[in-house]
N, C-alpha and C positions, 0 to 999 in steps of 0.2 A: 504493500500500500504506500508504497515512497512517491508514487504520483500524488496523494493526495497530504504529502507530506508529514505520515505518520511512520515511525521507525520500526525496527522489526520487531523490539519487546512489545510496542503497543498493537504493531499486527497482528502479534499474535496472540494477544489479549481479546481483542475482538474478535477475530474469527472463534476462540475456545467460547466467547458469551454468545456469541447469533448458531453457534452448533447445537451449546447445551441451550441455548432460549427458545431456538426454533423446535428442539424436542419436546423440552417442558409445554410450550405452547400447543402442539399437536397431540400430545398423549394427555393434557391433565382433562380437558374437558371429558374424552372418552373413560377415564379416570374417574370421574367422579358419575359416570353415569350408572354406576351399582348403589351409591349412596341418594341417587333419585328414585331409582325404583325402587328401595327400601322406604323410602318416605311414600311414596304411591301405595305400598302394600302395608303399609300402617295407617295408614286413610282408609281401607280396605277398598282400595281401585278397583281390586280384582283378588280372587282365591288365591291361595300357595303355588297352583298346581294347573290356575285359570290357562285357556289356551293365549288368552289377551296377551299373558306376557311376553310371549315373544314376539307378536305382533307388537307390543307398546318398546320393547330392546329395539328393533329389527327399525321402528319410527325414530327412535332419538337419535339412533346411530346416524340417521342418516340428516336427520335434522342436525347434529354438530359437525358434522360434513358440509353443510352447505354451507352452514352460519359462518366455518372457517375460511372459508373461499371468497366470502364478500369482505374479510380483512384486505388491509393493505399487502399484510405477506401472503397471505393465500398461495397456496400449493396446490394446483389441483394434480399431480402426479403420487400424490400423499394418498389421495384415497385409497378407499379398500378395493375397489374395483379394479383399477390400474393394475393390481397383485394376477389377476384373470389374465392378461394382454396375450397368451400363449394358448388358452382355451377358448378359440373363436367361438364355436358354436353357444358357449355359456355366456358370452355376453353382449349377443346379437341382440337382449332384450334392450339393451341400453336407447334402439331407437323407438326406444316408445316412450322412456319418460326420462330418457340420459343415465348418466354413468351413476348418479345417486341412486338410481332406483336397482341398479345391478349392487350395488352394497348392499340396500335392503335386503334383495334376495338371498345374499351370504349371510348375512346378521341371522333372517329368518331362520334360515334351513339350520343349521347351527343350534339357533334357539331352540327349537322343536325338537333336533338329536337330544339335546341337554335335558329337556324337560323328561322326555321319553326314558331318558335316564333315571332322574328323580323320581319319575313314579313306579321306576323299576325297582331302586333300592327303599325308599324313604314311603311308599305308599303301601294301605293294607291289602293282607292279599284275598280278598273276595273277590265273585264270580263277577260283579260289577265293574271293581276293580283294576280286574285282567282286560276288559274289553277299552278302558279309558287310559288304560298304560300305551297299548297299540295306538292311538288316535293319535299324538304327537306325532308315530314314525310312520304312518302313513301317509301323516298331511307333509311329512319333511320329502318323503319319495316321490305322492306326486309332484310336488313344487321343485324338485330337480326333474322327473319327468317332461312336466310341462312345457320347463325353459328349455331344456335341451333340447325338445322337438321345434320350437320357434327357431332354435335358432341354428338347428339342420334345414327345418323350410328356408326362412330366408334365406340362408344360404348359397340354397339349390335352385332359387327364385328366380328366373332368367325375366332382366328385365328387357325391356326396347331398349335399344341403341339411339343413343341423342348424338349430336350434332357435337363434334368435339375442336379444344383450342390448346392453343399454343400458348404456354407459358414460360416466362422467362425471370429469375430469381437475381438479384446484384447483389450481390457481394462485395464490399466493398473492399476489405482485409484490411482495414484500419485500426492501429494500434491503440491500445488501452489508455496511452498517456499521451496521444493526440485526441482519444476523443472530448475525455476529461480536462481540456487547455479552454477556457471559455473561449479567448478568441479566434480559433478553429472552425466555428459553427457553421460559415457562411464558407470556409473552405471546403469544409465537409460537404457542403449543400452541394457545392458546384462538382464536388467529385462523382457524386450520385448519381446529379443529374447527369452530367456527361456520359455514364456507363449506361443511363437509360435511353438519351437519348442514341445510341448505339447501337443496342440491343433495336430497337421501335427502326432504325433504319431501313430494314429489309421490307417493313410492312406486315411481317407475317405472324408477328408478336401477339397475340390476343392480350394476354395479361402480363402484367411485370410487376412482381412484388422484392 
């Protein structure tokens, strides 16, 4: 950080606070979302054992996922979903209601495992029971069912062919401690432009970002 005229002891002071800040920042909310729904289920929101709760888990997780996106540091590569990027078919759902609502789904299905759990170890064992133990892992298997077949269809979904363009990217390759120089701006400006105007020479350029 010696562009911005900060030494190496103090570089390296800040980047150890914005590593551990930006952690603490992304983990406590999720953190304290077990000490909410503790407070929910002493309200009596819902049963021990309600199906709610993973529905009401599966909601906040993703409600403190967005909330943290509309911050100034917002990471949207941090989400839970991004963890998927190698399992296409699993998060084809994302175009129905974006990448938060593919965390939901993980949170869910998760949830539902977990409870199915609970009422395997922690519930009594009547012929009742036994049939309310299964409902968790069934509702967790179709809702992996589900999504997985969404998102083989799409997949497989041969759309029409549109009309296609020609894109062109600049690159500038301008240095860290020229960008950073205030009175650069207007050099910079004319660098850009001139690589775009460039590119746009031939005519055949659709777009240029």
């Amino acid at each position: 950080m010696d562009v911005a005229g900060i030494g190496p002891l103090g570089s390296i002071l800040i980047i150890l606070l914005a590593q551990f800040g930006a952690t603490i920042f992304y983990s406590l909310p999720h953190g304290l979302l077990p000490c909410i729904l503790r407070l929910l289920r002493k309200r009596r929101a819902w049963g021990r054992r309600s199906m709610f709760l993973p529905l009401s888990i599966a909601a906040l997780w993703a409600l403190v996922e967005w909330c943290q996106s509309q911050t100034w540091i917002g990471m949207p590569w941090g989400e839970l979903a991004a963890t998927q990027y190698r399992l296409t078919p699993l998060i084809q759902s994302a175009s129905l209601l974006g990448s938060y609502f593919v965390s939901f789904l993980m949170v869910l299905f998760n949830a539902l495992l977990a409870l199915f759990l609970y009422r395997c170890f922690f519930s009594e064992d009547t012929v009742s029971g036994k049939c309310r133990k299964i409902c968790p892992l069934l509702c967790a298997a179709a809702l992996f069912a589900g999504n997985l077949t969404y998102g083989l269809v799409a997949l497989n979904t041969e759309h029409e062919s549109s009309e296609t363009i020609s894109v062109a990217i600049v690159q500038g390759n301008v240095s860290t401690s020229d960008k950073w120089m205030g009175n650069n701006g207007f050099l910079l400006l004319q660098h850009y432009l001139g690589m775009t105007e460039e590119l746009s020479a031939d005519g055949e350029t659709d777009l240029i970002a």
